[in-house]
C-alpha positions as a Markdown table, in Angstrom:
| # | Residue | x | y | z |
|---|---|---|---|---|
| 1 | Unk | 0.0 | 0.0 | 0.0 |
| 2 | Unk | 1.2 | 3.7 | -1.0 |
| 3 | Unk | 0.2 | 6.9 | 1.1 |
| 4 | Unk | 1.0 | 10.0 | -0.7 |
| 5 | Unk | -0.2 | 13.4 | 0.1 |
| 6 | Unk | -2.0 | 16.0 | -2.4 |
| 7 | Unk | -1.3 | 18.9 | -1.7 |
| 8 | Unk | -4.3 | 22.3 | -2.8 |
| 9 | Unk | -2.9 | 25.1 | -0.7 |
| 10 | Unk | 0.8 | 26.1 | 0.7 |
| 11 | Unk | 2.5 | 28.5 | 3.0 |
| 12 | Unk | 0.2 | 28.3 | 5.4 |
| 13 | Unk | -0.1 | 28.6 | 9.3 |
| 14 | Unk | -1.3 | 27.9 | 12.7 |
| 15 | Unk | -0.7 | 30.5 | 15.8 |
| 16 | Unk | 0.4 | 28.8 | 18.8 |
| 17 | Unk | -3.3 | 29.7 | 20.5 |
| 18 | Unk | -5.3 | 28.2 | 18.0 |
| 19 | Unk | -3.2 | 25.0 | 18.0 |
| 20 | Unk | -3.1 | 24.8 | 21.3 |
| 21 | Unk | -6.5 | 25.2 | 22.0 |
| 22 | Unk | -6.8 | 28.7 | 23.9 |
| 23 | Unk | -8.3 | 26.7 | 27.1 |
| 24 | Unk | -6.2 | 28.8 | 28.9 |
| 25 | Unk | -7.1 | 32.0 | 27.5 |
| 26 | Unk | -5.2 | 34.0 | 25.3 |
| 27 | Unk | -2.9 | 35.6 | 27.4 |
| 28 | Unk | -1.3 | 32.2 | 28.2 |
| 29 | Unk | 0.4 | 31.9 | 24.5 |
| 30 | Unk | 2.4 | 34.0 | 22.4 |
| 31 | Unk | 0.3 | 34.7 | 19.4 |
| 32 | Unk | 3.7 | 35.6 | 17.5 |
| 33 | Unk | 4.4 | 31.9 | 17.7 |
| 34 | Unk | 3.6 | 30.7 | 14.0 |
| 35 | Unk | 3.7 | 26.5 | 12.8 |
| 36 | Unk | 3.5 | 25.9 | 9.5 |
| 37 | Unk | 0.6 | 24.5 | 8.0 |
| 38 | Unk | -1.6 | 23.7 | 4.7 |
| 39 | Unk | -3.9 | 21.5 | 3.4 |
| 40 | Unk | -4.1 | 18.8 | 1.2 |
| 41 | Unk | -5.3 | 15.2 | 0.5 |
| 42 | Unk | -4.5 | 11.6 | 0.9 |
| 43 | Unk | -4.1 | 9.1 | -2.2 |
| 44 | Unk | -4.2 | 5.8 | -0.9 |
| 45 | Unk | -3.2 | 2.7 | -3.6 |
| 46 | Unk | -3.8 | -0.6 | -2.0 |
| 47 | Unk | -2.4 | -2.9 | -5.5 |
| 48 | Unk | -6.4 | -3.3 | -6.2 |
| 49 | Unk | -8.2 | -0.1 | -5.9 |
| 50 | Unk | -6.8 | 4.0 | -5.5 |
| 51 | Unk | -8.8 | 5.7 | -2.6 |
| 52 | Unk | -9.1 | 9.7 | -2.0 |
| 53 | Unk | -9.9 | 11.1 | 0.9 |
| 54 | Unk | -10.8 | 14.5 | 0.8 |
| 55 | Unk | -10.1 | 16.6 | 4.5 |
| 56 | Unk | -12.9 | 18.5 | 4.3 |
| 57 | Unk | -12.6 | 21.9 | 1.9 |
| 58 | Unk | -15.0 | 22.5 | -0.4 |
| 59 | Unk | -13.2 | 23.2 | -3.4 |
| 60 | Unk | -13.8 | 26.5 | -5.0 |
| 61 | Unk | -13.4 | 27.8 | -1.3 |
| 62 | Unk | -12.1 | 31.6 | -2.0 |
| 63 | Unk | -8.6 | 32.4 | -0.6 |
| 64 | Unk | -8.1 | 34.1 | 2.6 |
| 65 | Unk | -6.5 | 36.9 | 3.0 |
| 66 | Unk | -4.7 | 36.8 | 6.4 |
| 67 | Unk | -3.5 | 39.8 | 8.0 |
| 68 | Unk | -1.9 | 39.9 | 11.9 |
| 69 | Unk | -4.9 | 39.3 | 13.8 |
| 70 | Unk | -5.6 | 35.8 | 12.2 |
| 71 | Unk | -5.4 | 32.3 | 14.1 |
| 72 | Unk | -4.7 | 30.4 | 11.2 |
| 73 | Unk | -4.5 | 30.5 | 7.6 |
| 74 | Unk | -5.1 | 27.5 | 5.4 |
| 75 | Unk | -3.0 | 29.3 | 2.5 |
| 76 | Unk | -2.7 | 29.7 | -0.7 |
| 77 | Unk | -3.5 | 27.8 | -3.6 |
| 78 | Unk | -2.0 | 25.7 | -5.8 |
C-alpha cells in the first residue's frame, strides 16, 4: 500500500493559541508563535483499488486573506 499526500494550498499557518487550543485563554500563548501548515489530501493505492480522501474543503473555497490578527490561515493555492 502507498500513502501520498495531495497537496491544494501552501505557505500556510497555525498561531500557537489556535493549536493549542486557547483553554487557557489568550494571554497564556504568544500569538507571535507561528507553525507551518496547509492543506491537502491523501491518495491511498492498496495494488487493487486508489482511494481519496478528501479533509474537508469545499473546493472553490475563495482564498483568505490573512492579516496579523488571524489564528490560522489554510494558504494559498496551488
Amino acid at each position: 500500500m502507498e500513502i501520498k499526500a495531495v497537496k491544494f494550498r501552501k505557505e500556510g499557518f497555525y498561531t500557537q493559541p489556535f493549536v493549542m487550543g486557547g483553554e487557557e485563554g489568550p494571554d497564556k500563548f504568544d500569538r507571535n508563535i507561528r507553525y507551518r501548515g496547509s492543506l491537502q489530501n491523501y491518495l491511498i493505492d492498496t495494488g487493487s483499488e486508489v482511494i481519496i480522501v478528501d479533509t474537508g474543503l469545499p473546493a472553490g473555497t475563495p482564498e483568505e486573506a490573512p492579516d496579523e490578527n488571524s489564528l490560522a490561515f489554510t494558504g494559498k493555492d496551488i
